[in-house]
Short mmCIF file of the C-alpha atoms (twelve columns), coordinates in Angstrom:
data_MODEL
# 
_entry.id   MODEL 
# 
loop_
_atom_site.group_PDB 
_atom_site.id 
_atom_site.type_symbol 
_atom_site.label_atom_id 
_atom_site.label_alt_id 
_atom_site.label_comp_id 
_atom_site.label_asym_id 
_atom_site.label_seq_id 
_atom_site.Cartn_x 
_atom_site.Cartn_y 
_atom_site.Cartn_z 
_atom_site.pdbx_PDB_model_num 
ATOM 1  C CA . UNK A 1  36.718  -6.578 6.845   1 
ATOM 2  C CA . UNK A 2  33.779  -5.882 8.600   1 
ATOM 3  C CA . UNK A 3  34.006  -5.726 12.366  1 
ATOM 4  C CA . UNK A 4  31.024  -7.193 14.828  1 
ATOM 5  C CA . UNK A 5  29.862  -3.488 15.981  1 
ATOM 6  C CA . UNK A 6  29.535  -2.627 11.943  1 
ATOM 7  C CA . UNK A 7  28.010  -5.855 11.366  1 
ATOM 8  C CA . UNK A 8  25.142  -5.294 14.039  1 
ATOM 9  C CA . UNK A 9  24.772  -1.718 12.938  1 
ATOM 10 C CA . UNK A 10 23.885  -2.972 8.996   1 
ATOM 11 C CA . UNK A 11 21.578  -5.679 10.624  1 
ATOM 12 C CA . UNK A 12 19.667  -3.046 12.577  1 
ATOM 13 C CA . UNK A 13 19.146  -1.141 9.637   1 
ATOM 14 C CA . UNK A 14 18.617  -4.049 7.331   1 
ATOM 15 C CA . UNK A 15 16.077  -4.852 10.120  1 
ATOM 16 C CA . UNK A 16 14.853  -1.461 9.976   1 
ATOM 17 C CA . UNK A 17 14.475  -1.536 5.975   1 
ATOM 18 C CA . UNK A 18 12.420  -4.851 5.935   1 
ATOM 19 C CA . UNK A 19 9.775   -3.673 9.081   1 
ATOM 20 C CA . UNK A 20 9.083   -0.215 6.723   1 
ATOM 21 C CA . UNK A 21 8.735   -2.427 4.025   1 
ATOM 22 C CA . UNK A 22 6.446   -4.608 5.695   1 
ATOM 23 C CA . UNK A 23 4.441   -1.947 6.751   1 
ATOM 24 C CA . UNK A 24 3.999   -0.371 3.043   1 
ATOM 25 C CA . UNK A 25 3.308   -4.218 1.667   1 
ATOM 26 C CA . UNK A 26 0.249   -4.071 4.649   1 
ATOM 27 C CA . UNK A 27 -0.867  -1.041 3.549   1 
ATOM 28 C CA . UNK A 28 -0.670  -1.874 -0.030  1 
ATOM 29 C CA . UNK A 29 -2.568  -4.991 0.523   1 
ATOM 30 C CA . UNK A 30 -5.568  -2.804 2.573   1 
ATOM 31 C CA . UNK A 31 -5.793  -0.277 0.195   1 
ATOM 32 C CA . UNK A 32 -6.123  -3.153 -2.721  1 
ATOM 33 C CA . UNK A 33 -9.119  -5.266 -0.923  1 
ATOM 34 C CA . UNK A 34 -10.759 -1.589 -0.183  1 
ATOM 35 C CA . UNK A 35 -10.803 -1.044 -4.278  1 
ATOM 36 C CA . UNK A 36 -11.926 -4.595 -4.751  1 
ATOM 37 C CA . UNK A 37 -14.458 -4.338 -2.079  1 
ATOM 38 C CA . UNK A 38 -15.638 -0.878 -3.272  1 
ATOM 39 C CA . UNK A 39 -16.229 -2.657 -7.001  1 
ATOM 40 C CA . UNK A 40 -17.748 -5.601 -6.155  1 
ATOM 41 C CA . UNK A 41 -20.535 -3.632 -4.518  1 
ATOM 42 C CA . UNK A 42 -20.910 -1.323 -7.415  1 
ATOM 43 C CA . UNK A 43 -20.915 -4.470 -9.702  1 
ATOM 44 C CA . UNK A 44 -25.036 -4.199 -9.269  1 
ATOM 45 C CA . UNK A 45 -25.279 -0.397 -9.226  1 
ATOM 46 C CA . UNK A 46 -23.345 1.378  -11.605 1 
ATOM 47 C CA . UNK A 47 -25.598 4.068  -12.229 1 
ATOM 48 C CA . UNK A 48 -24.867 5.516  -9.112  1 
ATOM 49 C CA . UNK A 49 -21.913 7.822  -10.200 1 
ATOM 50 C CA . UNK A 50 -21.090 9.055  -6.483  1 
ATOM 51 C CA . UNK A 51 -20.095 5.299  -6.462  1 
ATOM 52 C CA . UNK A 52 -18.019 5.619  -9.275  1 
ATOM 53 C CA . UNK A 53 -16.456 8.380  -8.553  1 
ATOM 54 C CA . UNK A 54 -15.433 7.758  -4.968  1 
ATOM 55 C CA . UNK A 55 -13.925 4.292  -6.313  1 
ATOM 56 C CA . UNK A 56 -11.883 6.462  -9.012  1 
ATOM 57 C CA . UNK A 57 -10.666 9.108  -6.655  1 
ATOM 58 C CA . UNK A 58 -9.667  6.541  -3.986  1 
ATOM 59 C CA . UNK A 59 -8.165  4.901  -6.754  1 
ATOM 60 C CA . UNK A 60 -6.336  7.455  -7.910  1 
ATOM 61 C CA . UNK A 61 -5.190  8.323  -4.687  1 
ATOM 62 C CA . UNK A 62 -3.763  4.889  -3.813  1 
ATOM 63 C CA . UNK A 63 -2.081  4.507  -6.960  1 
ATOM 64 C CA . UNK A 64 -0.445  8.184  -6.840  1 
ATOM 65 C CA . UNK A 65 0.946   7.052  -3.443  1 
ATOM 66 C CA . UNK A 66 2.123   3.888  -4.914  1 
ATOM 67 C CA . UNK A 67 3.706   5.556  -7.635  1 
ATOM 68 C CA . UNK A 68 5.893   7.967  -5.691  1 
ATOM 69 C CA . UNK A 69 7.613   5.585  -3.529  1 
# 
């Protein structure tokens, strides 16, 4: 059986847990509208390649963070 003390320790860290996971979902959700921002305003200038490649790089970056979690 668990005892109250042990039972409010798990909670804080359960609570713990769920506020870093918030935090990554946030930051997941920024770094998503960023890419989607950055495309829609290439959608009318593709030719510019520093466009392109700063959407790719940032991309990359975001999903290599992603990825190692």
């Amino acid at each position: 059986m668990v005892n109250e003390g042990e039972f409010l320790e798990m909670t804080n860290h359960f609570k713990e847990v769920v506020e870093k996971k918030d935090a990554e979902i946030l930051q997941l959700k920024k770094d998503m509208m960023l890419i989607y921002g950055l495309i829609r305003a290439s959608d009318e200038n593709w030719e510019d390649i520093h466009f392109v490649e700063l959407i790719r790089d940032y991309a990359s970056t975001f999903c290599s963070k992603f990825l190692e979690k």
